[in-house]
N, C-alpha and C positions, 0 to 999 in steps of 0.2 A: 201343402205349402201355400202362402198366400199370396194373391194376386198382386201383382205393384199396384194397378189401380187401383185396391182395395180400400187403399185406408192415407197411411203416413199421416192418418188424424193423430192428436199427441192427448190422453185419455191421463187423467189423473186419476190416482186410485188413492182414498182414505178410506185407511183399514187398521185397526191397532192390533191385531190379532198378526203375527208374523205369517203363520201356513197360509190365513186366506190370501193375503197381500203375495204370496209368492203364485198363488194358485192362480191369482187372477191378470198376473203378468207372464204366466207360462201363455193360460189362453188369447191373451190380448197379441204378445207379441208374434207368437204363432200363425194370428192372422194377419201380421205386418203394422201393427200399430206402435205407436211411438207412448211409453209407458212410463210416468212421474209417480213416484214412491210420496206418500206421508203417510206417518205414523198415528196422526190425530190434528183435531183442528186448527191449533197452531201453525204448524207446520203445511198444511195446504193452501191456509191463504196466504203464508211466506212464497210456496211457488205460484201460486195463481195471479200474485200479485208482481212477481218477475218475469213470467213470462206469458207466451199468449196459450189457453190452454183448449181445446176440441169441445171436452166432456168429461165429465167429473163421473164416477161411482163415490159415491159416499157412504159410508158405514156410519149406520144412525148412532148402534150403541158403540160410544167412547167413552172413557172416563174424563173426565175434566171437559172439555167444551162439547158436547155429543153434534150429530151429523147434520140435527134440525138447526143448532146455533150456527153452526160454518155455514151450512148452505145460505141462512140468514144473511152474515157476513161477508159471504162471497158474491152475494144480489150486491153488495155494495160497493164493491170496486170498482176501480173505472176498467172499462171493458167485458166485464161479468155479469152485466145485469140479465143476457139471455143465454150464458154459456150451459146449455145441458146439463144438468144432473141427475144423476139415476140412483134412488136410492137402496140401499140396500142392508136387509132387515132380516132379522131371525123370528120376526116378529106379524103374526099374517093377517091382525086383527082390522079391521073395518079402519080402527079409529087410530092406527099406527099410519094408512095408507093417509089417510084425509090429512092428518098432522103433519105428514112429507110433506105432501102436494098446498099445504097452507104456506111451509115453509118456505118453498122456491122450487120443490122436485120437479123434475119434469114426468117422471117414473119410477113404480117401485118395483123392486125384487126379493122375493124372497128366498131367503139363505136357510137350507144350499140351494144352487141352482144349478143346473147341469150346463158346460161348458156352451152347446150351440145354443142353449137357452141367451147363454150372456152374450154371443158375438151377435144374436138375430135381435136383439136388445138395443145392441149398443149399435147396428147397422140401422136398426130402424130409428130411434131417436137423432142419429147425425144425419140422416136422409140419404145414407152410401148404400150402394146393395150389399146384400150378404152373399159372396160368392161360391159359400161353402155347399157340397152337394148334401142333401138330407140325410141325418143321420138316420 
């Protein structure tokens, strides 16, 4: 169960793939965070752009705007120019990481990634501890 202190950061997930997008609000919310659904890049900076958002997971491959265009887009908003983003890739080559972090990532992941894997991730990128005992 998670710590009240832990979190109540509010963590947007872009993922067009249904199971990940489910997989990764069982683990997020699990550890008490507060968890925004998009489908693809439209739609994230429709909520990024409403409200105030933690940390982004972004899922590079999308069809129509992929994850390096949003994150691009999302550097543009007012309020987003340093919101976190953690990218996240099926893809583990050299020049998949460098084109994240060209983009705006702050971090990448590779898919799959094992659940403590993503919350010691996403605790170390927002600067919150990770309260979870070692798997």
């Amino acid at each position: 169960m998670a710590d009240e202190r832990n979190h109540r950061s509010r963590v947007l997930v872009v993922e067009d793939d249904p199971a990940n997008r489910q997989l990764a609000v069982r683990i997020l919310e699990r550890e008490g965070y507060q968890v925004e659904l998009a489908d693809g890049g439209p739609r994230a900076l429709e909520i990024a752009g409403a409200m105030p958002v933690d940390l982004v997971l972004m899922d590079l491959s999308m069809p129509g705007m992929d994850g390096l265009e949003t994150t691009r887009r999302l550097r543009q908003l007012a309020g987003h120019a340093t919101t976190p983003v953690i990218a996240l890739t099926a893809h583990a080559m050299t020049e998949d990481t460098q084109n994240a972090i060209a983009a705006g990532c702050d971090d990448v992941m590779v898919k799959p990634y094992r659940p403590a894997e993503l919350i010691a991730t996403v605790a170390r990128v927002l600067g919150t501890p990770d309260l979870r005992s070692p798997e």
